[in-house]
N, C-alpha and C positions, 0 to 999 in steps of 0.2 A: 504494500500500500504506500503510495506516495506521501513524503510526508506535508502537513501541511502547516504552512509557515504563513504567519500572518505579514502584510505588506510593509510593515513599519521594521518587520526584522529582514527583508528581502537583501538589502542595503549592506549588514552586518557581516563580519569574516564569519569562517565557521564556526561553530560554537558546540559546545559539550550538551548542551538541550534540547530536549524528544518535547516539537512542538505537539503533537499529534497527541501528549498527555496535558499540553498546554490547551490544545484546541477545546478536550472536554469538557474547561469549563469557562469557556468562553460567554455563553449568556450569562450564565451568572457575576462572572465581572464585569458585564456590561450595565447590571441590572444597580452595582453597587453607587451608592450615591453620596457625595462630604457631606451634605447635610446633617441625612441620618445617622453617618457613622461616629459625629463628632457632639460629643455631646456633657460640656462643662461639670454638670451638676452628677454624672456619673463619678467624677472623681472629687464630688465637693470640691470643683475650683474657685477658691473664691480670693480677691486682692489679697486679704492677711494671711493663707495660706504659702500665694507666691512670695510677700512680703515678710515671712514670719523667721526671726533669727533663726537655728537651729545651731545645736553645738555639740562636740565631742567631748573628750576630756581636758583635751590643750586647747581647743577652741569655739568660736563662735563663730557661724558664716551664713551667709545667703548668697547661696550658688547657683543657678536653675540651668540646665541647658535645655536645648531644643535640637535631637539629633532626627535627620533625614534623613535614610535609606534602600534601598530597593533590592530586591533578588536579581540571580543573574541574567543577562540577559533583559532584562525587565520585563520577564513575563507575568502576565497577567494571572496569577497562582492564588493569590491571596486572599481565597474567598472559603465560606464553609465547608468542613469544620476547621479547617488549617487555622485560619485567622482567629478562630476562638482560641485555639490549640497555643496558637504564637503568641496571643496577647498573657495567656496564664503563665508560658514559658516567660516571656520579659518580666512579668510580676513577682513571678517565684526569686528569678534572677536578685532582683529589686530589693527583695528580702531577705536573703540571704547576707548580699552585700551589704545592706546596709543605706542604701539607696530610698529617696521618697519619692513617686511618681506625680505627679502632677497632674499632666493629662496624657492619654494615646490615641490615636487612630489609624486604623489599620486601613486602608485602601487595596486594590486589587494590585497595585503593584509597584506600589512607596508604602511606607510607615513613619507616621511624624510622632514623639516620643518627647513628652515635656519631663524631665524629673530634677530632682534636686542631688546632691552627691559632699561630702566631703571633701575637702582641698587635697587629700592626700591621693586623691584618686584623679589621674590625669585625663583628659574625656576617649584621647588611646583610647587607654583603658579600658574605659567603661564602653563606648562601642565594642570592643574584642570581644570584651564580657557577655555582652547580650547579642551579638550574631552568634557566638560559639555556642554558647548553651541553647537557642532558641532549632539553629541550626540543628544539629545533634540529635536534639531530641524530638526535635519534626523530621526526621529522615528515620529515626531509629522505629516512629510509631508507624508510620505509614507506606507502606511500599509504592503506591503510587508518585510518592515525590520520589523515591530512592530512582525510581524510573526515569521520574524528568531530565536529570543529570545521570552523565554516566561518569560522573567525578564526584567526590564529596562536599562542594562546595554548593551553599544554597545560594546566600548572600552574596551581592556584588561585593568587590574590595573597596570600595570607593563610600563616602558619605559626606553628610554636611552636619559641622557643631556653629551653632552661635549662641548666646546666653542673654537671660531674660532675667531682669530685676523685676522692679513693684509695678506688674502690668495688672491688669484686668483681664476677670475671663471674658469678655465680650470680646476685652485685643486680639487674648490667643486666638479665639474664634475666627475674628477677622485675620488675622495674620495667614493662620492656617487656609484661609478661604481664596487669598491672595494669593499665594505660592502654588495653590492648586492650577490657578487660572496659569500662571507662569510653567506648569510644567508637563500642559498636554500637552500631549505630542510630540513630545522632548527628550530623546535617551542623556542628555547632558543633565547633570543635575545640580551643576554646582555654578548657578548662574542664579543663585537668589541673592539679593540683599540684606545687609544687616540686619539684622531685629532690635531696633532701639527703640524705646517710648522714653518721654520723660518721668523722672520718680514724679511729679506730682502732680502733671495734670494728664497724663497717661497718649498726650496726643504723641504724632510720630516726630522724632524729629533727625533729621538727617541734614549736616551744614551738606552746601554744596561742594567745599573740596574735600569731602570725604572720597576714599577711593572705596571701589565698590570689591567686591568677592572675584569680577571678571577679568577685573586687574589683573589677578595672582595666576589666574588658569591659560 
């Protein structure tokens, strides 16, 4: 059987992915939608949440990142039960480590990931942490992903950190709703902008000679 490859990966060198286990579930991440999947008050986000000190033993910090990521390939995977599967795999993570999440959303083929983290943890780090174990353990349960790849890797190597102080969940809402729009159609992923609000009146604010993230890439 021919395999079949959707037009967006036509373009792509070869790659280690059986679209053909990609294709079957292709309505269903079609079907998936930000709105629905993002939803603040799931993780009680609220300003003093994101604004709240938290501290170790030798410290006090308010640290939040916001990591973006995608599987390989950018296929379109990320839909039931995987995505239930992934979100309990990053939580467990979460908890283990020592880590506070903030908010997730899981899209059919990115994941935007708000959490909080100790200083002693570098955001490296902490990405390694939650592709490896997430990965791992979604390939160990299911043999249909184990199919997708005929290599061990789920995760693309590639990702985006930037860091969020005293926002609002409304921001992240919006923030999240903005970078969606920036990253149809798009296998590039690291063409977002900053995430700055002011601490006090939460609107955006960006001087104009700021350089941007597309500088660097």
């Amino acid at each position: 059987m021919a395999e079949k490859i959707p037009p967006e990966a036509k373009n792509m060198a070869r790659t280690n992915t059986n679209w053909n286990v990609v294709y079957l579930f292709k309505d269903m991440a079609e079907k998936i939608n930000c709105k629905e999947h993002f939803n603040p008050r799931e993780f009680d986000l609220t300003k003093e949440k994101i604004a709240k000190l938290r501290k170790t033993r030798n410290c006090k910090y308010n640290i939040n990142y916001h990591f973006t990521w995608i599987p390989k390939t950018r296929a379109k995977i990320l839909v039931e039960p995987f995505s239930s599967d992934v979100k309990k795999f990053l939580l467990e993570t979460c908890r283990e480590k020592g880590w506070d999440p903030l908010a997730l959303q899981i899209m059919a083929d990115h994941i935007h990931f708000f959490l909080s983290a100790p200083p002693k943890w570098a955001p490296c780090k902490i990405i390694q942490e939650l592709k490896a174990d997430s990965s791992r353990l979604l390939r160990r349960k299911y043999a249909i992903i184990r199919q997708m790849r005929s290599t061990p890797d789920f995760w693309a190597s590639g990702y985006y950190v930037g860091t969020a102080g005293h926002v609002t969940a409304e921001n992240v809402a919006r923030y999240i709703a903005e970078q969606n729009k920036k990253l149809e159609n798009k296998w590039h992923l690291f063409d977002l902008e900053p995430f700055e609000y002011d601490v006090f009146d939460g609107e955006l604010r960006v001087h104009k000679s700021q350089k941007r993230l597309s500088c660097f890439v």
